[in-house]
Each structure stands twice: as C-alpha cells, then as structure tokens.
C-alpha positions in Angstrom: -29.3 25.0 20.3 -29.6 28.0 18.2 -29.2 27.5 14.4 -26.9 30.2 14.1 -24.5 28.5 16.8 -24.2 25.3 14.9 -20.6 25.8 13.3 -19.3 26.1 16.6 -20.8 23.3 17.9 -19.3 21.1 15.3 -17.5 18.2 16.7 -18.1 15.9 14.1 -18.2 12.4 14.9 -16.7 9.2 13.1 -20.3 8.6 12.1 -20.1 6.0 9.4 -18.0 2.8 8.8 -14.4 4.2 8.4 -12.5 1.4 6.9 -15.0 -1.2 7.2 -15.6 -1.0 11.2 -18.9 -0.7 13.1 -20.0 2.6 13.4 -20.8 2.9 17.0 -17.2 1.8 17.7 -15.7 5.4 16.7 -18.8 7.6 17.5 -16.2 8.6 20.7 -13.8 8.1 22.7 -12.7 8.5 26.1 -12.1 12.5 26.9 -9.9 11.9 29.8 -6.9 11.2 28.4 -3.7 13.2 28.1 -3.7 14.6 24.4 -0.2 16.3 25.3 1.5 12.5 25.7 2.1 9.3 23.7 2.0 6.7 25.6 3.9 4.2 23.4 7.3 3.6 24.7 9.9 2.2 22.6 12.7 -0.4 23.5 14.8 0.4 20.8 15.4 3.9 19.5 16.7 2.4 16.1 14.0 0.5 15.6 12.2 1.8 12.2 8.5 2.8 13.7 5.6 4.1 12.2 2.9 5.5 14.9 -0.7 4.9 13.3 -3.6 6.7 15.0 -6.9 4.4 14.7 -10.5 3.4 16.3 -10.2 0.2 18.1 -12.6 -1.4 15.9 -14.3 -3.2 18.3 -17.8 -2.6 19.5 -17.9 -5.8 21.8 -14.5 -7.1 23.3 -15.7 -10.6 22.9 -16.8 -10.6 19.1 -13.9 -11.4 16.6 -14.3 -8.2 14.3 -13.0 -9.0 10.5 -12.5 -5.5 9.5 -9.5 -5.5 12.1 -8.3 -8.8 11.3 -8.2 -7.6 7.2 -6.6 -4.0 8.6 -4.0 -5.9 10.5 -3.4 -8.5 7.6 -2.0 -5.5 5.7 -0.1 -4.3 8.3 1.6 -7.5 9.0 2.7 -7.6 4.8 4.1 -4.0 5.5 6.2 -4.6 8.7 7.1 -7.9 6.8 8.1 -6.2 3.4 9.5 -3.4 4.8 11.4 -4.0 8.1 9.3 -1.3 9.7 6.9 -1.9 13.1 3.6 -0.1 13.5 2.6 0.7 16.8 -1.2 1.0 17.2 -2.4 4.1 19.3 -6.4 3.7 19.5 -9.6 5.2 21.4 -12.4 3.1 22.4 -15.9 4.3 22.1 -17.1 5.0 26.1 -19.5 7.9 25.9 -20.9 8.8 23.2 -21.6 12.3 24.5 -18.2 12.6 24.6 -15.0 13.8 22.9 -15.3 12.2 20.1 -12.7 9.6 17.5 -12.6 12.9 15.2 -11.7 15.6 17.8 -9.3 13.6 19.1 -7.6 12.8 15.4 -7.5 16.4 14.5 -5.8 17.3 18.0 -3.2 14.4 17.7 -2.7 15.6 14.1 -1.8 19.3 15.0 0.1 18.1 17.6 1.9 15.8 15.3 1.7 13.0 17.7 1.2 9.9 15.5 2.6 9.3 11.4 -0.5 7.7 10.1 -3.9 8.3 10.8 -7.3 6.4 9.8 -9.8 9.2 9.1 -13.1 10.3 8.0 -14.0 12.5 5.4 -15.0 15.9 7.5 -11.1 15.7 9.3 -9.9 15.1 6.2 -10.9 18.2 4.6 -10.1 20.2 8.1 -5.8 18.8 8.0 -5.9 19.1 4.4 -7.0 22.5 4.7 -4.3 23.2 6.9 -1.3 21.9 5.2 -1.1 18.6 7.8 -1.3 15.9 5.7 1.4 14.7 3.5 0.6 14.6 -0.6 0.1 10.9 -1.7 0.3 11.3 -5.2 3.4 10.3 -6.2 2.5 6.8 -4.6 2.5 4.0 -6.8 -0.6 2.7 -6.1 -2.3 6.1 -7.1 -2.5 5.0 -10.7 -4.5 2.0 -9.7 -7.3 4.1 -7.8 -10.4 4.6 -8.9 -10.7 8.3 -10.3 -13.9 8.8 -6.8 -11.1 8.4 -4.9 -8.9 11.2 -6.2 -12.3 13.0 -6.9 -12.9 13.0 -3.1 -9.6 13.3 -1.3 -8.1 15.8 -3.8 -7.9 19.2 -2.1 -5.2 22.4 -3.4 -3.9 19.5 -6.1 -3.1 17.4 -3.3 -4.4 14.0 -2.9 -4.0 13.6 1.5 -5.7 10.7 2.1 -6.3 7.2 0.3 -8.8 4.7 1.8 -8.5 0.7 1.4 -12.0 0.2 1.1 -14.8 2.4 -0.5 -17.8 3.4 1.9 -20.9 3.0 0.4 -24.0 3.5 2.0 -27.5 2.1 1.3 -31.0 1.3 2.2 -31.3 -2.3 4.3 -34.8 -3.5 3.4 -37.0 -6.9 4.3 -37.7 -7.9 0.9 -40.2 -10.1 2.3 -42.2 -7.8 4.0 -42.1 -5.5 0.3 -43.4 -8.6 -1.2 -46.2 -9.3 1.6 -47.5 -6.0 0.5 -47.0 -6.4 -3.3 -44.5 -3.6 -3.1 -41.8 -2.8 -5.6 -38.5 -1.5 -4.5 -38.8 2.2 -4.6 -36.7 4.1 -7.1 -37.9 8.1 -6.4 -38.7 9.8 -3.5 -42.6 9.6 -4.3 -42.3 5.9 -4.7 -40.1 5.3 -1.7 -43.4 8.1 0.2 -45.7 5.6 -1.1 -44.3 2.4 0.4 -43.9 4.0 3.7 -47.5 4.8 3.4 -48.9 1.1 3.0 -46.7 0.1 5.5 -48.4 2.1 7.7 -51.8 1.4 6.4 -51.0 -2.1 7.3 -50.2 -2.0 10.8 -46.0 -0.5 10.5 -46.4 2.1 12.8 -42.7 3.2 12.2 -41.6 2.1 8.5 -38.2 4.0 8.3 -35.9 3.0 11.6 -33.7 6.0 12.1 -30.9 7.3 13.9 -29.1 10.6 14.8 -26.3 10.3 12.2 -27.4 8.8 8.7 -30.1 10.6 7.8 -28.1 12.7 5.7 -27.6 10.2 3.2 -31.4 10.7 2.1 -31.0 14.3 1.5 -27.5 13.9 0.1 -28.9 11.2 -2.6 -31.5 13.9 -3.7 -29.3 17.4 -3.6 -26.6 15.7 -5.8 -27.7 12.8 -7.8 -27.8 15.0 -10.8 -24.2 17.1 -10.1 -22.6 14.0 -10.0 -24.4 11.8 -12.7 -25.1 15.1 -15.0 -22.2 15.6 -16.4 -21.5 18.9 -15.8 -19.7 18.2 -12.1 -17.0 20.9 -12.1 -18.5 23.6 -13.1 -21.4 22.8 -10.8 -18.9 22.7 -8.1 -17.3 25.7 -8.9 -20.3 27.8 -8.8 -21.3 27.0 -5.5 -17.6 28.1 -4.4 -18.1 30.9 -5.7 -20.9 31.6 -4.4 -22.9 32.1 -7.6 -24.8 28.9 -6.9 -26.3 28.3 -3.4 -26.1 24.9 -1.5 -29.8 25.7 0.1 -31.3 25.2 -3.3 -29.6 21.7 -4.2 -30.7 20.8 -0.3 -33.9 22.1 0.3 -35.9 18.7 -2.0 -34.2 16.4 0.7 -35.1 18.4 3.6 -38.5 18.8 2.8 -38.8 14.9 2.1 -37.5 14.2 5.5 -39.9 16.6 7.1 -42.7 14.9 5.5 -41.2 11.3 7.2 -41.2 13.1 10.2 -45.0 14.8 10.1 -46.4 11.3 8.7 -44.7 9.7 11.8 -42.2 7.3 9.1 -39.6 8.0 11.0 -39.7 8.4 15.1 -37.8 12.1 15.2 -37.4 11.9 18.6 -36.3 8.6 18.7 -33.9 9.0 15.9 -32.8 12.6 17.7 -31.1 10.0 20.4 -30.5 6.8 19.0 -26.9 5.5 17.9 -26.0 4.0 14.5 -27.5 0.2 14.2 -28.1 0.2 18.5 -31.4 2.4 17.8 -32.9 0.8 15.0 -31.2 -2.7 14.8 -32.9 -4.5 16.8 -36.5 -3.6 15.2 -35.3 -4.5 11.6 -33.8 -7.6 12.9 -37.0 -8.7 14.4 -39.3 -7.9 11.1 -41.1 -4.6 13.2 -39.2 -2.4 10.8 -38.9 -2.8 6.9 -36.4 -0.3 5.9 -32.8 1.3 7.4 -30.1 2.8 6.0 -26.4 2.1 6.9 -23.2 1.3 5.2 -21.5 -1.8 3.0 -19.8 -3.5 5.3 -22.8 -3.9 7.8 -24.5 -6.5 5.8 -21.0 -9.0 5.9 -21.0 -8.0 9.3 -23.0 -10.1 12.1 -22.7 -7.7 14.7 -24.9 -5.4 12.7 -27.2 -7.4 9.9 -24.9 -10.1 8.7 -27.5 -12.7 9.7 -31.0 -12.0 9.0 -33.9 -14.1 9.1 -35.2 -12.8 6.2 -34.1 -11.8 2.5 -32.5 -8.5 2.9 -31.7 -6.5 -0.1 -29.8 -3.2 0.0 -30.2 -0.4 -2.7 -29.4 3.0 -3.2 -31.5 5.9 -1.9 -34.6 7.1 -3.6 -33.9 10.5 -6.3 -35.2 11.6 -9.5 -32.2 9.3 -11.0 -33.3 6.2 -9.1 -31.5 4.2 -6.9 -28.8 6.2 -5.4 -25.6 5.0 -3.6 -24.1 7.5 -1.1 -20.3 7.3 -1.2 -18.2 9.4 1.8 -14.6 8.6 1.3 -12.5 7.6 4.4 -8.6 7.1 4.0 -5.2 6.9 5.5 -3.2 10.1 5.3 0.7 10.7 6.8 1.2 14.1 8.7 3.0 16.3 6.7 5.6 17.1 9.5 5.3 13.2 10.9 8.5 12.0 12.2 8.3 9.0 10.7 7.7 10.0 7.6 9.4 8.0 5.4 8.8 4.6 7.0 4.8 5.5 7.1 5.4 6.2 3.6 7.3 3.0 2.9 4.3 1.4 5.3 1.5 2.8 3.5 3.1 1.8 -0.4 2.6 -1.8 0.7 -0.8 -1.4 2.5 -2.0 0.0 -0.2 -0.6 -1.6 -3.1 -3.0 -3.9 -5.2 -1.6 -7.7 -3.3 -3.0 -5.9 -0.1 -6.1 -4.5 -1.3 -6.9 -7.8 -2.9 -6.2 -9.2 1.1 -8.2 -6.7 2.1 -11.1 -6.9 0.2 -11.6 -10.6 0.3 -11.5 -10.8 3.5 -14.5 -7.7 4.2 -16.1 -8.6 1.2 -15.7 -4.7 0.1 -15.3 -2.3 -2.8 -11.8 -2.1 -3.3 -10.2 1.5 -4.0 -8.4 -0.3 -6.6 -9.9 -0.7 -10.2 -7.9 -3.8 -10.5 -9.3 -5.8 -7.8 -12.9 -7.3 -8.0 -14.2 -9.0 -5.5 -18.0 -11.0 -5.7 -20.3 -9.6 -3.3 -23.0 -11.6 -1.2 -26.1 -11.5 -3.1 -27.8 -9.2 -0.2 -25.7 -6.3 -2.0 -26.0 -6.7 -5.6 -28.3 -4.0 -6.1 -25.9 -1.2 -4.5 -23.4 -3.1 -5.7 -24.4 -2.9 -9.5 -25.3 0.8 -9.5 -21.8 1.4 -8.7 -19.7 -0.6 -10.9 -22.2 1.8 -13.3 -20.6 4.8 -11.8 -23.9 5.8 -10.7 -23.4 7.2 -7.2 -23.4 10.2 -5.2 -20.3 11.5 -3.1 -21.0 12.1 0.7 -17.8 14.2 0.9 -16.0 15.8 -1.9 -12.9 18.1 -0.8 -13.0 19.9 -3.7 -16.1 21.8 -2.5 -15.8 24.4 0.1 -18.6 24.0 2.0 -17.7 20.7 4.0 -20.5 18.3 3.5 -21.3 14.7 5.7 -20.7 16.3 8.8 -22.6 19.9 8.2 -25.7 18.1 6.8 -25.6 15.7 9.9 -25.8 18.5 12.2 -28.3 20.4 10.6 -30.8 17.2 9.5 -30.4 16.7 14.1 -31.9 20.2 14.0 -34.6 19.5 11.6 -35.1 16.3 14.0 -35.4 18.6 17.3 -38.1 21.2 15.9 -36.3 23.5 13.1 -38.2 24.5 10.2 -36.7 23.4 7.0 -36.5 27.2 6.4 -34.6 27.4 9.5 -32.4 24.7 8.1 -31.3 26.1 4.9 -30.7 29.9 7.0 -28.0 27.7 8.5 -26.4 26.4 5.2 -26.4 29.9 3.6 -24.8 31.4 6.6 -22.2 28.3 6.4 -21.7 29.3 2.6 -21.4 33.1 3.2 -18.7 32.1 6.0 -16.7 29.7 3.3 -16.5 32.8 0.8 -15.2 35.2 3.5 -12.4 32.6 4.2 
C-alpha cells in the first residue's frame, strides 16, 4: 500500500488493553452484522435502561477473565444504586482482518445506537471531534481524576470520555536471562541497542519479540519523553498545531531506532508485520527463547497473557534520553451526546466511576486507578513501571488536545516501516498527515 493512501486506509483497531481486557479480544469483530439494528429487545418499555456498547472481553470462552468480572462488579453497584439496567451489546474478535471493535463503535456512535460506549483513544478523538459524545465534566468524580486523564480526554474544553483504569504500557523482560549475561536494565536507546546485541552474540537470534500493533510505543517513548517531562507541554503542543513545529522531527529518533532493530534482525519485521498482540510473541517469552516484549499493565496480573511465568519478569518503561519511559494511551467511557438514555447513562456512569467503584475496580485488576484517591499495591513484577508513574514520569500515547491523532497514525505507519518503507518514506506520510490537520 502506497504511503500516500494510508489515511484512507485507517481503520484503527482496539489495539491495546481497553479497560484492562486482552488485546486480541477487540483487535475485530464480526463484519456481518446488521449495523442498522439493535438487537436488544426490551420487555418493559418503562424500564430505566442504559445501552452500553463494549468488547466481549473474552479471548477464550472457557477462561474466567477478571477484567470483565471487575467491569461487571461496577455495573452491578450502578443498576443497584440507581434502579437502572444495563444491557450489554458486544462484538467478539472472529477475524482479525476484519471490521474491526473501533469501526464498529464509531458507526454505532453516529448512528446513536447504544448510550455508553467503552472506547479507545483514536475513536475518542474522531466522536469528540464531531460533537458525539456527551461533556463529563460536571461529573462528580471529575475532581478526583488524575489531571493525565483530563490531559488526554479533554478536546474543545470538553472532557468526553473517562476511563476506570489507566493503560500503561511497558517492556516484559526475563530478568534472569539479563542477569545470565551480566546485563543491566537498559535505560536509553543505546543501552537498550547494546543488550539486544549480546543477546545476539550469545545465541538470541531474535531478542525483541514483536508484533503488528505495539511497536509504536518505542517510538512514542523517544518523540515525547521530553514534551511531556520538559515542562514546557502546551506550548510544545501548540506549535505543532499550528504547524510551526513538525511531528516528523519529534518522530524521526524512534523511527530510525526501529529501523536499526529491524536491519540487525532484533526484531523479526516480517514476523511482527503479521503477528497479533501476545499470540505472536507470547509463546517465545514464555518459553525463555525471547528476553524482551512490550505490552500493557494488565497483561502481567493476567494468566492468559504473562500472569504466570517461570521466570522473574520485570516490566519497565521504554528506553529515551530520559530513561525508563512509561507509555500511557487513555481509554474511557463516554455517553453519546444525542443518547436516548442519557440521563440514566449519566446516573450509571456517576456510580461506576465514583471512588467506592474504582477502589472495586482496581483491586480486583490490580490497576492504576484514574482516581488519585485510590492506591492499590501492585505485584512486584510491576514496580518499576509502576514507580516511574506515581513520579509522573510518563509519556501519553494519545493526547486529544493535539491535532494530529497519535496511537493509531503511528501504528499504521511503524507497519509500513515493517513492510519495506524508508524511514524517509515514513515521515513524507506524517507531514502530509500534518499538512491535512491544518487544512481542516
């Protein structure tokens, strides 16, 4: 595919843990079904019912998945606290080639077909762009979020969407085999080259297990690490909406790093190119083969991912010139602004997102809690990402404030890097994406 065609090719997929789920379970979704109807049929017409729009959750019908249990612990205090009812409409991942969980949400949404809706960070910039989410800010939990979360899911003064966990992503690395080769943890990108390298030397033929989505979070962690931990954020922010500033520049270091993976053979392009979240890589971490991935929190506490390794797994930020760098993309909940169920979704939403639900919520994932007041202790495996964060050292995978939509723009383009492009090539494409945002 031609670099020049890539914005219309965007479909972009649920590609990262969106409230605390396994990845591959939202990648897609069926693309037979009938967008035009709701299939939920209601007995009583004056029942009070909010509609919620969400993945299944479920990678593997016969694996109890936690993240659904916490999500339906909080929807059980709302229908409880509330006298409302939510109906769960949900798309199971079939084919990942596919329509995928994120076409479908923005179709239901401009349809207005469902109150609430679980989404990811690139569909919530597109329906807060259009005016079809609700404003959340006047909910009372809002003065109990943690200022990333406004930061992220703030756009025209509106905060649309409001997560009950926060995403982090890290590097999942075998301590043991680090410590086998008398290997520290690598802090820059020239440390982190180095390890590869002696991996390598020592008989890894593939250090770095890959796959098509995530690979963004390496050039994210470089591009931004000092607009967000620089102090000067907004004006940094402003420039590149203007235009005065160009995104090519910030993400040209993290390109060329990943180019050098791929020409040193530390990451398998092709391989990667094709490979699903965890399915592609898992199974060679889990088996020692592979030292180092990258996915999300909640794939550690999870044992359908790397919950239960045989070996002492840490997980730390991504290699930049600040060090250790978490990569944050913010999911959330948002209410269509013309829902018919507005109120009730509202009423829903105040209770599933107050700080006695989050605390639910959080203690049973084991997560980073939107809400500054609850603190929950994380499994030892995570204390590294864990303590840049409460530091406030981070990076944000998506930020609405910017124009230029972020996670799933840099996905698409990194795939192209994978199949061939130049890193040239590569940053054409993100200053003919910029030129388009400043015509709009």
């Amino acid at each position: 595919m031609e670099l020049g065609k890539l914005k219309g090719y965007i479909k972009k997929s649920a590609v990262f843990c969106i409230a605390g789920i396994a990845a591959a379970a939202m990648a897609a979704c069926g693309g037979e079904e009938d967008l035009s109807k709701n299939l939920v049929q209601f007995e009583d017409k004056n029942e009070h019912i909010v509609n919620m729009f969400s993945p299944m959750e479920k990678t593997d019908p016969d694996v109890d998945n936690v993240a659904r249990t916490a999500a339906d612990l909080t929807v059980a205090m709302a229908e409880e606290k509330q006298g409302v009812k939510v109906e769960y409409i949900t798309y199971t991942a079939e084919d990942y080639q596919d329509k995928t969980y994120d076409d479908v949400a923005i179709e239901r949404a401009r349809s207005n077909m469902d109150d609430l809706y679980l989404l990811n960070p690139d569909v919530i910039k597109t329906l807060g762009q259009e005016g079809l989410l609700m404003d959340l800010s006047g909910l009372d939990c809002v003065e109990n979020l943690r200022d990333v979360i406004k930061t992220a899911n703030t756009i025209n003064g509106k905060l649309v969407a409001i997560p009950q966990e926060v995403v982090a992503y890290g590097l999942f690395v075998n301590k043991d085999m680090f410590d086998e080769y008398g290997l520290e943890l690598p802090e820059t990108p020239e440390e982190f080259l180095r390890c590869c390298k002696v991996f390598q030397e020592n008989g890894v033929e593939t250090p770095v297990g890959a796959n098509r989505w995530w690979l963004e979070t390496f050039v994210l962690a470089q591009a931004y690490a000092d607009l967000y931990n620089g102090g000067n954020t907004d004006a940094e922010i402003a420039a590149l909406n203007s235009g005065e500033s160009k995104y090519s520049d910030y993400l040209r270091p993290g390109f060329e790093f990943l180019q050098e993976m791929i020409d040193c053979g530390y990451i398998d392009a092709k391989k990667a190119y094709t490979s699903e979240a965890i399915e592609g890589e898992g199974p060679d971490f889990l088996a020692q083969k592979t030292p180092i991935v990258m996915a999300y929190w909640g794939a550690a506490n999870t044992e359908t991912a790397y919950g239960n390794p045989d070996f002492n797994m840490q997980v730390i930020g991504f290699p930049s010139s600040r060090g250790q760098m978490p990569v944050m993309p913010m999911t959330g909940f948002g209410i269509g602004a013309e829902a018919e169920h507005a109120e009730d979704a509202v009423r829903a939403l105040e209770v599933m997102l107050s700080d006695e639900a989050m605390e639910v919520y959080a203690n049973t994932n084991k997560v980073i809690s939107p809400s500054k007041n609850v603190k929950v202790d994380c499994i030892p495996a995570l204390k590294p990402l864990n303590d840049r964060i409460e530091e406030n050292v981070y990076v944000l995978g998506a930020n609405a404030n910017m124009k230029l939509e972020q996670w799933g723009n840099i996905c698409l383009v990194v795939r192209e890097l994978l199949n061939g492009a130049t890193v040239d090539e590569c940053m054409a494409e993100f200053d003919r994406l910029q030129a388009e945002t400043l015509e709009e």
